[in-house]
C-alpha positions in Angstrom: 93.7 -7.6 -13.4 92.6 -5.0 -16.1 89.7 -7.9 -17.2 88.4 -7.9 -13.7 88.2 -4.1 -13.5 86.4 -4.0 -16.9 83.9 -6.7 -15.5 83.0 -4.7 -12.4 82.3 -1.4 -13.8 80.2 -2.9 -16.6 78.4 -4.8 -13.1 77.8 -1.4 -11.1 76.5 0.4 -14.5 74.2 -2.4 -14.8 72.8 -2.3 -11.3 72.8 1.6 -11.4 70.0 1.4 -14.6 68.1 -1.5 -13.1 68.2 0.9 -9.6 67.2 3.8 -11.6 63.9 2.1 -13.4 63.2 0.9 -10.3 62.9 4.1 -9.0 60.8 5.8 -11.7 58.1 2.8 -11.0 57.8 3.7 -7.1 57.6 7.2 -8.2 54.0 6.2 -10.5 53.2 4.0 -7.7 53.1 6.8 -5.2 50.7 8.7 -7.0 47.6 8.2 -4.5 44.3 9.9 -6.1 40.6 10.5 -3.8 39.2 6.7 -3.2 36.2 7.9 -1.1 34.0 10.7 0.2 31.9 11.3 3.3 30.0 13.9 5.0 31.4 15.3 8.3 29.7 15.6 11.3 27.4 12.1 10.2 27.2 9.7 13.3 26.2 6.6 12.3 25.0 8.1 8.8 22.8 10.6 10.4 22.9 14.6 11.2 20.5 15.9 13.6 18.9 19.2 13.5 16.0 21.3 14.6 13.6 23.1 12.6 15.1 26.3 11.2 18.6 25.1 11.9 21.1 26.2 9.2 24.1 23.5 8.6 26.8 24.1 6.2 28.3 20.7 4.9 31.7 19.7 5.2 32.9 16.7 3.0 35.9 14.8 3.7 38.2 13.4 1.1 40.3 9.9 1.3 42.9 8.9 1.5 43.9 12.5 3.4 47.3 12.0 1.4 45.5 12.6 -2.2 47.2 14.7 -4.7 43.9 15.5 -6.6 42.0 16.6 -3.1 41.6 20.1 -5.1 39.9 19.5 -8.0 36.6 18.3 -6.2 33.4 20.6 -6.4 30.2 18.8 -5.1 26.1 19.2 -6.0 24.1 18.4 -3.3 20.4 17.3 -3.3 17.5 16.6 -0.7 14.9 13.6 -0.7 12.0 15.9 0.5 12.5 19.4 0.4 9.5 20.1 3.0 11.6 18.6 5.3 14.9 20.2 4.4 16.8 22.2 1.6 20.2 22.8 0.7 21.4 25.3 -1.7 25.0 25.0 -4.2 27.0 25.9 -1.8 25.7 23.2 0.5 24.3 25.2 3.3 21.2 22.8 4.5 18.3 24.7 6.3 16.0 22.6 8.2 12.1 23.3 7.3 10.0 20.1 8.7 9.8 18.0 10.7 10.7 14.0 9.9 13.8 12.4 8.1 14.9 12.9 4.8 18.4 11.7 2.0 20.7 13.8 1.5 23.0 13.0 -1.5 26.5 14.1 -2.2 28.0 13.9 -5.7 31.9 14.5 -7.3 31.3 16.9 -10.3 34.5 15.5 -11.4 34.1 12.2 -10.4 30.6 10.4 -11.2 31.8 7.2 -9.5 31.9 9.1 -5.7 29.1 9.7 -4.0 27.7 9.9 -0.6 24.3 9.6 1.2 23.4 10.5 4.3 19.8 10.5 6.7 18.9 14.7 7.7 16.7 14.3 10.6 14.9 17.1 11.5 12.9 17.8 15.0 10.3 20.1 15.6 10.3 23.2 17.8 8.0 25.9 18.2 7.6 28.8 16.0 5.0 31.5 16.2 4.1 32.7 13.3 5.6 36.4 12.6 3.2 38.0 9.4 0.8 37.0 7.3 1.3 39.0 4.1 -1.3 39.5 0.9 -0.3 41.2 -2.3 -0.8 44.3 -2.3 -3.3 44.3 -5.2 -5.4 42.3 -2.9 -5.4 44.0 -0.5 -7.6 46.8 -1.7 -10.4 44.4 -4.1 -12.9 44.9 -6.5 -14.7 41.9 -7.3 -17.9 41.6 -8.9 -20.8 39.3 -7.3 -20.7 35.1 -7.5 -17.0 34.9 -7.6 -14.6 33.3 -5.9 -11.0 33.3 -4.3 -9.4 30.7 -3.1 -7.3 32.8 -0.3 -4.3 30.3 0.9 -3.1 30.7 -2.5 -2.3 34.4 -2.2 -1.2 34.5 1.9 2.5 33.7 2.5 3.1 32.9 6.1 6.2 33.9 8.1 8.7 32.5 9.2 8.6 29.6 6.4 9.1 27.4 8.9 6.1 28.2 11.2 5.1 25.1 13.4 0.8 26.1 12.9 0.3 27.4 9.3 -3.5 27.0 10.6 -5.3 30.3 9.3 -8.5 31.4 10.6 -11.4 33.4 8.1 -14.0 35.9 8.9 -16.4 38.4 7.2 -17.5 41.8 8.6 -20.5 41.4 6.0 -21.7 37.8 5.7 -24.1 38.9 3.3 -22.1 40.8 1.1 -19.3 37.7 1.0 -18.5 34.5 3.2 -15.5 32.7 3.5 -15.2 28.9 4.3 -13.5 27.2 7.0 -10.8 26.0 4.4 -10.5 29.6 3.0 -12.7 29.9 0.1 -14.0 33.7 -0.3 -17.4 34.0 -2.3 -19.2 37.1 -3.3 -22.9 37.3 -2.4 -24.3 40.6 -2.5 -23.3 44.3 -3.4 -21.4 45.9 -0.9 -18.1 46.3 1.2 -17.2 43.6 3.7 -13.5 43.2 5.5 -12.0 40.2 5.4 -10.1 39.0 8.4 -7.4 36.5 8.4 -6.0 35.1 12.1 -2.9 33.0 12.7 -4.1 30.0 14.8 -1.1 29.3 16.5 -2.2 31.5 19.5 0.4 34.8 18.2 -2.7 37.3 17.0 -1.2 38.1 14.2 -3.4 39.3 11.8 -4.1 40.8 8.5 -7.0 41.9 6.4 -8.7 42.5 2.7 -10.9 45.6 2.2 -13.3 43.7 0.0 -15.7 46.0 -2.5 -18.5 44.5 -4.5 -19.6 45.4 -7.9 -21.5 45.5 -10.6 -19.1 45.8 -13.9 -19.2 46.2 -17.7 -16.6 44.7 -20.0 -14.4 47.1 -22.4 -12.4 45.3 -25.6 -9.4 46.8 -25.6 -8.1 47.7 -29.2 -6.5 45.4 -30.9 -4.7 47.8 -34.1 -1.3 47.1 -34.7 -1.4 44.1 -32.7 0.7 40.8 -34.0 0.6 37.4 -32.9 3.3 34.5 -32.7 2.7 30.6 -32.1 4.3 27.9 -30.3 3.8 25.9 -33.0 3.0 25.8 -37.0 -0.7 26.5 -37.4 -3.1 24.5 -39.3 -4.7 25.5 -43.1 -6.2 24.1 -45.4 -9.4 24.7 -47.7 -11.7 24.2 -45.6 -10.3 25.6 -41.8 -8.9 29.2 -43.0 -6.8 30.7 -41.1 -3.3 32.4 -39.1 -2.4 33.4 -36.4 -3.7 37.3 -36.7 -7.3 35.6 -37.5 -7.2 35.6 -33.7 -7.6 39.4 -33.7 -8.9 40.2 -37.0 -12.2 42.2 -36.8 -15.1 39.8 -38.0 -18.1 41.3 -39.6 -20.6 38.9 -38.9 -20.9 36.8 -36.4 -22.2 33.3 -36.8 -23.0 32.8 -40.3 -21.7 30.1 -42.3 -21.1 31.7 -45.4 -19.1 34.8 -43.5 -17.6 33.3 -40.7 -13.9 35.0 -40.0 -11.2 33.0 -40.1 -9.9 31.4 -36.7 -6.6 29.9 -35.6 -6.4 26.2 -35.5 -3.3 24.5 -33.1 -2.7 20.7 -33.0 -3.2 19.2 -30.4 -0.2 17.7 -27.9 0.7 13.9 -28.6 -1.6 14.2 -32.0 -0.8 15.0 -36.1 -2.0 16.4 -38.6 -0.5 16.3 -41.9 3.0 17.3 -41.8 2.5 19.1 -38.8 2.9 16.7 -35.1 3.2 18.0 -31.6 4.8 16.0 -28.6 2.2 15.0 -25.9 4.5 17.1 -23.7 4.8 20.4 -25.3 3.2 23.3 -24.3 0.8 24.7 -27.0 0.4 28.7 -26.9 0.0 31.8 -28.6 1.7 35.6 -27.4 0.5 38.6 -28.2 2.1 41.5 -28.5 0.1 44.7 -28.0 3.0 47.2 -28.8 2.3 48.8 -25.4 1.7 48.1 -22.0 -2.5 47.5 -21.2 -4.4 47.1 -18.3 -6.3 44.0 -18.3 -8.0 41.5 -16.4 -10.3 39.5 -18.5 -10.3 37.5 -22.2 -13.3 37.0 -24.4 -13.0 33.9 -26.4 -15.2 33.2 -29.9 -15.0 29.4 -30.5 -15.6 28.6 -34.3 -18.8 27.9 -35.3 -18.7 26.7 -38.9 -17.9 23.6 -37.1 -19.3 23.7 -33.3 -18.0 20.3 -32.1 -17.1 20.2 -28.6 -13.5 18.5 -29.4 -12.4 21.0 -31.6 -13.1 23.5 -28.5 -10.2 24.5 -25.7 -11.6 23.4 -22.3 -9.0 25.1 -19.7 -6.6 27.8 -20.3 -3.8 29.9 -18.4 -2.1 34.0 -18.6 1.2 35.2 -18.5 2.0 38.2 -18.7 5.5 39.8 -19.9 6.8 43.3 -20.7 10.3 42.1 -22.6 8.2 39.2 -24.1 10.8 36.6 -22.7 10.0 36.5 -18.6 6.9 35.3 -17.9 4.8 35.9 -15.1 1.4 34.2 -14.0 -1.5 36.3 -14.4 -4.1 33.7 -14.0 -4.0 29.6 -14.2 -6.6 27.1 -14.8 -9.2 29.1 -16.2 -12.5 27.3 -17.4 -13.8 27.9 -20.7 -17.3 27.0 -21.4 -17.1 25.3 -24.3 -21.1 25.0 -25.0 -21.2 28.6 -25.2 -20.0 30.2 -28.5 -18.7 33.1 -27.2 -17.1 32.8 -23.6 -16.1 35.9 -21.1 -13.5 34.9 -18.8 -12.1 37.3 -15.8 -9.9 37.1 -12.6 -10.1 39.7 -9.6 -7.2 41.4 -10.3 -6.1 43.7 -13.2 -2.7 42.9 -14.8 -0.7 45.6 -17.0 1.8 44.0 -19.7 2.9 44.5 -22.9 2.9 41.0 -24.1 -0.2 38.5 -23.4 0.6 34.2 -23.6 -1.9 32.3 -23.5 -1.2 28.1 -22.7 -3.6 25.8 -23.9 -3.7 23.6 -20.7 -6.7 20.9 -21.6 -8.7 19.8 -24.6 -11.1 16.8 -25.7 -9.1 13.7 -26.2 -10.9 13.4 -29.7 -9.9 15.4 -32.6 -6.7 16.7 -33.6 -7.0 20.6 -32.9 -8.1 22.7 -31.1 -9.7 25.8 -33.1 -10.2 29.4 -32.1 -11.5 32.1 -34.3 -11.6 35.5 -32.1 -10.0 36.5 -29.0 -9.6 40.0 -27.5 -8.6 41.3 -24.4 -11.2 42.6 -21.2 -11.0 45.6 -18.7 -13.3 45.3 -16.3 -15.3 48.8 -15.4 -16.3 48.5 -11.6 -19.2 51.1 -10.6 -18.8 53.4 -7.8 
């Protein structure tokens, strides 16, 4: 009698332990993580909205019974953003009209994703202002130059169904603007230029337009420093740093006396221990010390040797008062580079501390590109 009780307890303690792992198994089984996202509101993988529609996205987890539902945060990204845009916190706004991807992606989970089709259909918007910068607005500009005036006019609502524009001159003689909105100075004088919406609203604005004859002032270049993006190139024969770039040359032209000049390599070329990637920006900064007015460069090729590959073809400004932000002053300017010395302007004067200056094309021969005096331009308009 006492075996058989012995025997049955050590039975039920036995079944109790197997029970008991059992149990601990389910319990791992049961943890049930995100399989699968998807955006709400898609009907048959598609959202419809109109132009200027706003849609904030709503993303649905399964299983709904996932423990780790929490953790997700998303980044969102549009095919075409002409068509639509959508910002972090994945708030779309519509813009164009025509279809465009949307794509969803897990932060936390690179192997969850979703795509969906935006589709976007037109409506009518009137166009609300048309808006120049204020530096424009009010322009002196000497004769035989030209503006390219799309570039400066933003157009409101962004999502204006005609952006069409409409040009005209009080003074056809004095400056003449082409269908496609290219200004060009003829003549001394004052003319008004008019731009229309053509969307049938009347809105309207205009650019008091003064031309004039203008003289060139160096600003002074003492104290000045510069700084390269780049090691400079030395040697016997090209002399040279970055300050021979504003060092004052006392003859011009001579072989025996020519300064010194600043010679960059070129992107995707080397040149002894020096080598540039073809996709690095070659520059210079200049720091003036204090803010200057400006609004033209003069640029001294070297001469010692005048070959046309050694010579920088297109250039841009920036301008910058902390010497770390940037701004556009002007982009793709030309430089002549069969002229020795080259004078190079824009219609608007800039005031900054800090001048950069982008090397933006050069000869495909040759490995630098050499420059052996540069100074900034105020222009001087008459009365």
């Amino acid at each position: 009698m006492k075996l058989n009780y012995w025997i049955i307890c050590i039975v039920t303690l036995l079944s109790a332990s197997v029970v008991s792992c059992d149990s601990d198994n389910d319990e791992l089984s049961d943890v049930i993580k995100v399989t699968r996202i998807e955006v709400e509101g898609a009907i048959d993988n598609l959202i419809e909205l109109e132009v200027a529609d706003e849609h904030t996205l709503n993303v649905k987890l399964t299983p709904d019974e996932a423990v780790d539902k929490d953790e997700y945060t998303y980044t969102y990204l549009s095919s075409n953003e002409d068509i639509f845009k959508v910002n972090e916190q994945g708030v779309i706004t519509a813009l164009g009209e025509g279809e465009a991807a949307l794509r969803v992606d897990a932060v936390n989970n690179t192997d969850l994703w979703a795509v969906v089709t935006i589709k976007v259909k037109s409506k009518l918007f009137l166009v609300e202002s048309l808006n120049v910068p204020e530096k424009f607005k009010d322009l002196y500009i000497g004769v035989g130059k030209s503006i390219n005036l799309p570039d400066l006019i933003s157009i409101t609502p962004e999502y204006a169904t005609n952006k069409d524009l409409v040009y005209s001159s009080s003074n056809a003689s004095v400056a003449k603007v082409s269908r496609k909105g290219v200004l060009s100075t003829l003549s001394l004088g004052n003319a008004t230029i008019t731009i229309n919406a053509d969307d049938g609203s009347s809105v309207e604005t205009t650019i008091e337009l003064h031309v004039r004859n203008s003289t060139y002032q160096n600003l002074d270049r003492t104290d000045w420093t510069v700084a390269t993006s780049h090691q400079y190139f030395a040697d016997a024969t090209v002399v040279g740093s970055p300050e021979s770039l504003i060092d004052e040359p006392t003859a011009y032209g001579t072989d025996e006396n020519e300064p010194t000049c600043l010679c960059m390599v070129k992107p995707g070329k080397s040149l002894g221990d020096i080598s540039v990637g073809a996709n690095e920006e070659v520059h210079f900064i200049i720091d003036m010390k204090s803010e200057q007015e400006f609004n033209g460069f003069k640029l001294r090729h070297r001469l010692k040797n005048g070959s046309a590959f050694l010579r920088l073809i297109e250039a841009s400004v920036y301008g910058s008062n902390n010497g770390a932000d940037f701004l556009p002053v002007a982009e793709g300017l030309s430089i002549n580079v069969e002229e020795d010395e080259v004078l190079v302007d824009w219609p608007t004067t800039a005031t900054y501390r800090y001048l950069k200056l982008t090397y933006d094309k050069w000869h495909s021969s040759g490995s630098t590109v050499q420059i052996s005096d540069f100074n900034l331009l105020k222009l001087v308009y008459e009365d």
